[in-house]
N, C-alpha and C positions, 0 to 999 in steps of 0.2 A: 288502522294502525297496528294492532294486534294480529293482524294476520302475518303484516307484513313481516315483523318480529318472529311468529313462531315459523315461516317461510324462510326467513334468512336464516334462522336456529337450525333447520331440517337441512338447507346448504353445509353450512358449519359443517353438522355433523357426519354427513354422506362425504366432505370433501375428509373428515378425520379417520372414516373408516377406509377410504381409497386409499390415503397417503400414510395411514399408521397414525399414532397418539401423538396429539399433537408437541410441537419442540421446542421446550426452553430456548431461548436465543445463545449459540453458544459463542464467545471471542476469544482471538486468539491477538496475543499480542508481540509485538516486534519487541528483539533485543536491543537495549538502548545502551547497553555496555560500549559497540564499537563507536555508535553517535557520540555519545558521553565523550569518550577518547581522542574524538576528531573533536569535537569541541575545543575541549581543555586544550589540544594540542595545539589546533591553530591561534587560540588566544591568548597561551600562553606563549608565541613564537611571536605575535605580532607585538602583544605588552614589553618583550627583549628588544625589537623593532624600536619602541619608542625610547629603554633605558640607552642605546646604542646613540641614538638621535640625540638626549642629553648628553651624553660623555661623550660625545666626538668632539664638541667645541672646546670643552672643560680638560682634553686634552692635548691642545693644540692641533688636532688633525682638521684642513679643509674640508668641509663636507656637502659641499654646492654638487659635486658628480653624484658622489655616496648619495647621498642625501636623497637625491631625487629618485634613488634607485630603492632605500629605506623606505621613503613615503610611497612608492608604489606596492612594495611586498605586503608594507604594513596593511594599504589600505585592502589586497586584496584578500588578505589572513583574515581581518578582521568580518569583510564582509561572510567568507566560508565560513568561519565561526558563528558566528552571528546566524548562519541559515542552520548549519549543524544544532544550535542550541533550540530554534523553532520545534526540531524532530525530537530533541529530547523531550519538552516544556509537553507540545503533543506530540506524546508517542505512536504511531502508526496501531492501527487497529484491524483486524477483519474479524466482522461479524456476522453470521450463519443462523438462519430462523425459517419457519415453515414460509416466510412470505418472500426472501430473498434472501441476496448475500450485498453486506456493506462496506467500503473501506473508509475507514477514516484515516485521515494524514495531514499534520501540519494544520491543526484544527478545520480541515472542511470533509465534509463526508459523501460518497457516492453511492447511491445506492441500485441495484438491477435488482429489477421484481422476477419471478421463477417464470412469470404468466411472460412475459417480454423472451423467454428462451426457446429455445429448440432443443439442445445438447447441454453439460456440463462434464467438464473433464480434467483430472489435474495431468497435464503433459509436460513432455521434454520439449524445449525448444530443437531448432533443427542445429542453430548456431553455437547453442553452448551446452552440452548436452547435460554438464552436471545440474544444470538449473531445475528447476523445478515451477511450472507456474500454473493458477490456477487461470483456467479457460472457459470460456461460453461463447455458444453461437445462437445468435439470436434468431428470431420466426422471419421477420424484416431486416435485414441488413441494407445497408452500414446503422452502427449506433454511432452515434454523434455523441464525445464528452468534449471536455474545454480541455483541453494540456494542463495537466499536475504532475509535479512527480509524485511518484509513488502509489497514483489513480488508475483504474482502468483506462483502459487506451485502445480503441479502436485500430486491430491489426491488419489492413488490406490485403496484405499476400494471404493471410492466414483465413480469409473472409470472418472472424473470428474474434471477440473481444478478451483480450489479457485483462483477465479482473486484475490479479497479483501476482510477485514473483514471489516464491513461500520462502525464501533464505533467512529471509530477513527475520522471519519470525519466529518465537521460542521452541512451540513443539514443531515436531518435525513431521513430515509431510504425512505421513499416514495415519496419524491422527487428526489434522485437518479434513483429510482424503473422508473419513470417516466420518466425520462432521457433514460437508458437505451432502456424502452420498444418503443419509438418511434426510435431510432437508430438502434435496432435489428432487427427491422419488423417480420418479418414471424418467426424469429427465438427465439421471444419472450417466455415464458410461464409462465403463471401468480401462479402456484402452489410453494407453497412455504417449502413445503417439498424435501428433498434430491430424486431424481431417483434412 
């Protein structure tokens, strides 16, 4: 047992002087300002929805056409609010450490190990070019995830996984950029174009 232990210590260690001292986990977090904003807005557009729905009757106007057209805005304000307030309550997360990068969103987390990579790269999309997203390609491609928003997402044209789009979040990309490239070590790549 004590071999084991100081063998896996002697790992540790060879893997710290390869990759450098090892890395506080560091996170970066999304601004919840425009969420917030879309929140409020839709529910407070859809809360007018219902006062409108009272005072239609209480001012002699038929509201059978209206009405059904009210209960549909309403319901569907209410519902976009309602997910908008999910992003606030949990705020989107990425989180960067010597063992991977993780996202958290809408309280579920994803996480890719560094060992599961090939590449790491923050790129331009081809489509929107002010974007900015954080990218990996894996040793085995495709990576299978389930559909989230705001999760990595297995990209096929790109053979390539979109961990994140970086807008969304407070600091800006080259501090991220920064993050990542000492957590990835070898697996860095400083081009910022798609492969």
């Amino acid at each position: 047992m004590g071999r084991a232990i100081r063998a896996g210590a002697r790992r540790v260690a060879a893997l710290s002087v390869k990759w450098g001292s090892p890395m506080e986990p560091v996170v970066f977090h999304a601004d919840k300002k425009p969420f917030r904003q879309a929140t409020f807005g839709a529910l407070g557009v859809a809360a007018l929805m219902v006062a409108v729905m009272i005072v239609m009757p209480l001012i002699g106007v038929d509201a059978k056409g209206i009405g059904i057209i009210v209960i549909g805005v309403f319901a569907v304000l209410l519902v976009g609010g309602l997910g908008t307030l999910q992003t606030v309550l949990n705020p989107m997360e990425l989180r960067v450490d010597d063992g991977g990068v993780e996202v958290r969103a809408r309280g579920t987390t994803t996480r890719i190990l560094w060992g599961q990579l090939d590449e790491v790269r923050i790129a331009r999309p081809l489509d929107v070019p002010k974007d900015t997203w954080l990218m990996a390609w894996p040793k085995q491609a495709p990576m299978q995830f389930r559909r989230r928003m705001h999760h990595p997402e297995w990209k096929a044209d790109l053979a390539g996984v979109k961990v994140c789009d970086l807008s969304p979040y407070e600091k800006d990309a080259e501090t991220i950029r920064e993050a990542v490239r000492r957590a990835a070590g070898p697996l860095w790549n400083d081009a910022e174009a798609m492969r």
